[in-house]
C-alpha positions in Angstrom: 101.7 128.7 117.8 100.4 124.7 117.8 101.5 122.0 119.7 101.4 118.1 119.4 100.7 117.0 123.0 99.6 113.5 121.9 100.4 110.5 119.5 99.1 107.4 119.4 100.3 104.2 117.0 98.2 100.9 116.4 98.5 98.2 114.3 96.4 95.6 113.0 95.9 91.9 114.9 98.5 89.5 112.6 102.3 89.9 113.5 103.8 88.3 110.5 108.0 87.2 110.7 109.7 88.4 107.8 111.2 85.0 107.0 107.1 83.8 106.8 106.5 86.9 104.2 109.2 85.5 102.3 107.9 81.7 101.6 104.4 83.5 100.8 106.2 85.8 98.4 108.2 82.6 97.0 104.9 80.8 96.4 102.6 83.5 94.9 105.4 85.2 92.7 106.5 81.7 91.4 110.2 81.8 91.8 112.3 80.1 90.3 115.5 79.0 92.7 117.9 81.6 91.9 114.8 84.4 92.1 113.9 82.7 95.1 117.6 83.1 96.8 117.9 87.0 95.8 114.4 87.2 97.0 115.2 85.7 100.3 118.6 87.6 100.6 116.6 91.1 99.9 114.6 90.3 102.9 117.4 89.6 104.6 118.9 92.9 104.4 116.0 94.7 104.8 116.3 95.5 108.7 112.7 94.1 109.3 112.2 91.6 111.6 108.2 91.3 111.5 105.5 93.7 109.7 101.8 93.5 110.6 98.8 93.3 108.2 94.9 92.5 108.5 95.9 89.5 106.4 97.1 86.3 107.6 97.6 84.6 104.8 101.2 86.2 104.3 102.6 83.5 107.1 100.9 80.5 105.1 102.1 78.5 102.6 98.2 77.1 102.3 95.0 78.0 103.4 94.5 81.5 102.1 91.4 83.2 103.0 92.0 86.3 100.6 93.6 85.0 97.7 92.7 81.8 96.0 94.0 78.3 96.8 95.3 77.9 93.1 98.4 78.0 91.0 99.5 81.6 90.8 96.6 82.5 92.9 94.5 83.2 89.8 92.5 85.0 89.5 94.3 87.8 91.0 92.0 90.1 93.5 90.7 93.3 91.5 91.1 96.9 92.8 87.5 96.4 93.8 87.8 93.9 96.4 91.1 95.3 97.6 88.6 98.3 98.1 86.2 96.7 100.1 88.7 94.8 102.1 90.3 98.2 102.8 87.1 99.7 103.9 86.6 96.7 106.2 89.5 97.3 108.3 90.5 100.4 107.8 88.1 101.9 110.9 89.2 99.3 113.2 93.0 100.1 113.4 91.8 103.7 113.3 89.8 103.7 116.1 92.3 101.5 118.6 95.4 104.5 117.1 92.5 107.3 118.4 92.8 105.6 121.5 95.9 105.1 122.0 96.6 108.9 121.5 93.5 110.4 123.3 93.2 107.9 126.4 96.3 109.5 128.0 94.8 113.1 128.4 92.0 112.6 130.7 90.7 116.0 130.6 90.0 115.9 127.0 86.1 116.0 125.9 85.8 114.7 122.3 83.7 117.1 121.6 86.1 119.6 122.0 87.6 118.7 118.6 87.2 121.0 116.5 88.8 119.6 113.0 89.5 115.8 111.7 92.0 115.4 109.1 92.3 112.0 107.4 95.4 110.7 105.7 95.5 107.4 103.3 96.9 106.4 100.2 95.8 102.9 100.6 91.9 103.1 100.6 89.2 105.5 99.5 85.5 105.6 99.3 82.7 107.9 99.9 81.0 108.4 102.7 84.5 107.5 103.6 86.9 106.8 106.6 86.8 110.4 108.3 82.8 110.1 108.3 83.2 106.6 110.3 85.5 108.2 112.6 82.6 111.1 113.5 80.3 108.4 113.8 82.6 105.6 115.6 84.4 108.4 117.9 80.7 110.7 118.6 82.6 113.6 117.4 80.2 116.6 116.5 78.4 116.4 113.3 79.5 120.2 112.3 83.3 118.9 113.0 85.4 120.6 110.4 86.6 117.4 108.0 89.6 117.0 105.4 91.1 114.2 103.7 94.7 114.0 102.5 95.2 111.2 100.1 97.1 109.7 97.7 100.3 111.6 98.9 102.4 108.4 100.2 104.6 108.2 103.1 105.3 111.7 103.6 101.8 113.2 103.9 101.2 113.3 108.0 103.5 116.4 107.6 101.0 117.9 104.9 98.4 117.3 108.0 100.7 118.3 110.2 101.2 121.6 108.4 97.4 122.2 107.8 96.8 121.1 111.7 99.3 123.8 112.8 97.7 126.8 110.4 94.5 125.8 111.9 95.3 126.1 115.8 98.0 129.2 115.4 95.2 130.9 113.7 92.6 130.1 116.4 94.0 129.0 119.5 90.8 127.3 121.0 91.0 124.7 117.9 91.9 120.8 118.3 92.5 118.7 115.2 93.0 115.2 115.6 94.8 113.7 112.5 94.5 110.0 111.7 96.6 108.4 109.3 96.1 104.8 108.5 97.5 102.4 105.6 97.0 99.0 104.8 99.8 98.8 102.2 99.5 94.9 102.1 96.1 94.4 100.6 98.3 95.5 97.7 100.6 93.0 97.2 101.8 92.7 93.3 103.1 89.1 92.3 105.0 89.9 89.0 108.7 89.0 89.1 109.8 92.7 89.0 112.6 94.9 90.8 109.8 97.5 91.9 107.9 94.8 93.6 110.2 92.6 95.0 111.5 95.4 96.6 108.1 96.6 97.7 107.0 93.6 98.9 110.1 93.5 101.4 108.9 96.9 102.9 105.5 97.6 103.2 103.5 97.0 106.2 100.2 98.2 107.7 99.2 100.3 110.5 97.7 103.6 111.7 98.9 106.5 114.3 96.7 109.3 115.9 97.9 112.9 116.6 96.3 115.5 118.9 97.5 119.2 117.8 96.5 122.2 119.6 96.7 125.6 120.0 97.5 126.0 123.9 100.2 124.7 125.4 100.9 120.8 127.1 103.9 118.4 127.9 104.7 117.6 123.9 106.3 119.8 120.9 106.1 122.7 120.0 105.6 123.6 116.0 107.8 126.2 115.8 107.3 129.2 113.3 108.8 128.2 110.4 108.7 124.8 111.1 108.5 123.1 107.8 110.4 122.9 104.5 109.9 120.6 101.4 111.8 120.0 98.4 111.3 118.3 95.3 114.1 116.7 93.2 112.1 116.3 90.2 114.6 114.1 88.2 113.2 111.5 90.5 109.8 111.6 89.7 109.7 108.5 87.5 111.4 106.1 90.5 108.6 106.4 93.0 105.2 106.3 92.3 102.0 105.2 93.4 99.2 104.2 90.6 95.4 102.7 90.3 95.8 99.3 88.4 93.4 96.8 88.0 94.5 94.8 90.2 95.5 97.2 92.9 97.2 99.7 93.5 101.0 99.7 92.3 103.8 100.6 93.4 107.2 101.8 91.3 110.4 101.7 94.0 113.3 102.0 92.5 116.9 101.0 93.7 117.3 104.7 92.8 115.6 106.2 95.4 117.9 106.2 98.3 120.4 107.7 95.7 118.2 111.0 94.9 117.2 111.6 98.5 121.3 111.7 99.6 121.6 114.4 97.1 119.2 116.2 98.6 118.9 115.7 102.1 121.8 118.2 103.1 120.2 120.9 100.9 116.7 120.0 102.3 118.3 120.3 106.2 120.5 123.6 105.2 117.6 125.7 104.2 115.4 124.2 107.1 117.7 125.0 109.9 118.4 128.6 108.6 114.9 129.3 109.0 115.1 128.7 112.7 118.4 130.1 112.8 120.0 126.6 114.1 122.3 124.5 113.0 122.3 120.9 112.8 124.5 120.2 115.9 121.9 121.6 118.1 119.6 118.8 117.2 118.6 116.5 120.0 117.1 113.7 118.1 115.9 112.4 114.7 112.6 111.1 113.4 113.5 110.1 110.0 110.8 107.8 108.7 112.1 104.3 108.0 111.8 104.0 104.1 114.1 101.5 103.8 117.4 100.8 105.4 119.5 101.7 102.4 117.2 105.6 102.7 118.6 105.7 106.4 122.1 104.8 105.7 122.7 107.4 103.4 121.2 110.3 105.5 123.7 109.2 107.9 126.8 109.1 105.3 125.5 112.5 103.9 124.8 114.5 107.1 127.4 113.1 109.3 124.7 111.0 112.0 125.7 107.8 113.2 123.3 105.1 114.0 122.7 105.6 117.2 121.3 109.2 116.0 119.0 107.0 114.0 118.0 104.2 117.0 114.7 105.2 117.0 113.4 105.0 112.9 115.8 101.5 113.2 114.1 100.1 115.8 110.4 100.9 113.6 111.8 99.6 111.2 112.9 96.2 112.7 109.5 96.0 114.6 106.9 97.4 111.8 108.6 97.5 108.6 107.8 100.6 106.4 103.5 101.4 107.0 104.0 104.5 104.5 102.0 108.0 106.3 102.1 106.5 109.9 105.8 104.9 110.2 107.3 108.9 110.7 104.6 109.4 113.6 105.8 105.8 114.9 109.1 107.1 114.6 108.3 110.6 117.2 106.1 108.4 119.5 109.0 106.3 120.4 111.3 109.1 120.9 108.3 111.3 123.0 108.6 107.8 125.1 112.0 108.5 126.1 111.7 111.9 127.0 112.4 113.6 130.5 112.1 117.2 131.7 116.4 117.3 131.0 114.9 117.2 127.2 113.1 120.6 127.4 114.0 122.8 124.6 115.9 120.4 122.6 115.0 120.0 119.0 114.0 117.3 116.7 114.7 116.9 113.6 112.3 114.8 111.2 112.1 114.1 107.5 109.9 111.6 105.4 110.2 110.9 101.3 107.3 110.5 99.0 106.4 110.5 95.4 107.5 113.7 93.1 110.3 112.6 94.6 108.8 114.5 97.5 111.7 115.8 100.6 109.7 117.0 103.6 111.4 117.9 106.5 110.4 119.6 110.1 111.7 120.9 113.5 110.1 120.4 116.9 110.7 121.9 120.0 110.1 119.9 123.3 108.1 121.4 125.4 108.0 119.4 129.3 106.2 121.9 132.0 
């Protein structure tokens, strides 16, 4: 048996308005005035309000600092300094997530941790992030180390699930997983569906979990706790590839489509599992992939959107941050929790390339 008894979120320093994002994305992708109105209208609807980033210069309309004060921004950053922008920030909005989810448990000795497991699809390099984090954090040198990457916005359950065979197999063990993005060093300018659509969502930031193996206030992985489907026929509408000038992303309007026929499926063989049944859930961490993803959960399993409040109300504030938006998601609901709460479930989900269905059930534990 394992148990999350701590998550912390962080985001990097530039709160951008989504109206800002909008002009920048008007400028650099070269719109014409009816692209530019469909553009502006897809923000619109998006549910975002403001995304961060650790660039500023999506709120300018002049002035860039990372891409160049030119027509079209030519040349266009490469992969490689994308790269070494990532690796420049990535450790900061690590650390302050660490923080946020360690600084509440004042009996914790770092050195306790046992096993670091690093999530990104954003960034890579060798000696890379998790080695930073040993260094930045003093965790011990022998600390066991994995890296999940390139798996999109549903990996923190694949580090969930390894975090949870590693403490119900030795109960003195403590992973701390850290999952940071920084989808928005990037951004694609061509004038495509995928992008335009992408460059409404994506956001960055970075969230901290504490798993264990005895027992706190927090949630209990249950036995059984995880279930993931692919719906293959979807493989081609999300993706996540190395180009030459970053990484890009294919998102298409498909996607929300694919993941209603699946979600019922996906929370039918889930639930049996446990031997529940999808009235006895509590509450719902669905990560925020778009509003359009959210809207057709709800029409497909019945929820209304104050079942949803919580992945909304990331969604409004943060946009979509890929791995760390479904751990933003359970932070705010953990928030909101009172000892009336223990025993209730939660029921969470998160989508990814393959097309990739994860799903999981938590049990609240207050003592």
């Amino acid at each position: 048996m394992s148990f999350i008894t701590s998550i912390g979120t962080a985001t990097p320093p530039h709160l951008l308005g989504q109206s800002a994002i909008a002009e920048f994305m008007t400028r650099a992708m070269e719109l014409g005035e009816d692209d530019a109105r469909k553009l502006r209208i897809l923000f619109r609807a998006s549910g975002i309000e403001t995304r961060y980033s650790v660039l500023d210069d999506y709120g300018k309309t002049e002035g860039f600092h990372f891409y160049e004060n030119t027509a079209g921004m030519e040349p266009f950053p490469s992969t490689k300094r994308r790269l070494e922008l990532y690796r420049r920030h990535a450790l900061a909005v690590s650390l302050e997530a660490v923080s946020s989810c360690l600084t509440p448990i004042g009996d914790l000795r770092k050195d306790s941790i046992t096993h670091l497991i690093v999530v990104s699809c954003t960034g890579m390099y060798a000696p890379g992030l998790d080695i930073d984090l040993v260094k930045a954090l003093g965790l011990n040198s022998d600390i066991e180390r994995t890296s999940i990457n390139f798996m999109g916005c549903y990996a923190a359950f694949n580090a969930l699930k390894l975090a949870d065979a590693v403490c119900t197999s030795r109960p003195n063990a403590k992973a701390l997983i850290v999952c940071t993005e920084l989808c928005t060093i990037h951004f694609q300018k061509e004038n495509t569906e995928d992008n335009l659509l992408a460059n409404a969502l994506f956001a960055d930031g970075a969230a901290a979990v504490l798993v264990e193996g005895t027992a706190r206030n927090g949630l209990n992985l249950l036995q059984e706790s995880f279930h993931c489907q692919l719906a293959t026929e979807g493989e081609h509408d999300m993706t996540w590839t190395v180009g030459d000038v970053g990484f890009e992303m294919r998102l298409s309007s498909y996607v929300p489509e694919f993941i209603r026929t699946g979600i019922k499926n996906l929370t039918r063989s889930l639930l049996s599992k446990i031997h529940q049944s999808l009235p006895e859930v509590a509450y719902f961490a669905i990560h925020p992939g778009g509003k359009r993803i959210l809207e057709a959960i709800e029409g497909e399993l019945g929820l209304t959107k104050e079942h949803n409040k919580y992945a909304y109300e990331v969604l409004r504030k943060f946009g979509n941050m890929s791995s760390p938006t479904v751990l933003f998601v359970l932070r705010e609901i953990c928030k909101n929790l009172n000892a009336s709460d223990h025993d209730k479930r939660i029921l969470s989900f998160a989508f990814g390339p393959g097309l990739t269905l994860e799903s999981m059930v938590l049990k609240i534990e207050m003592r």
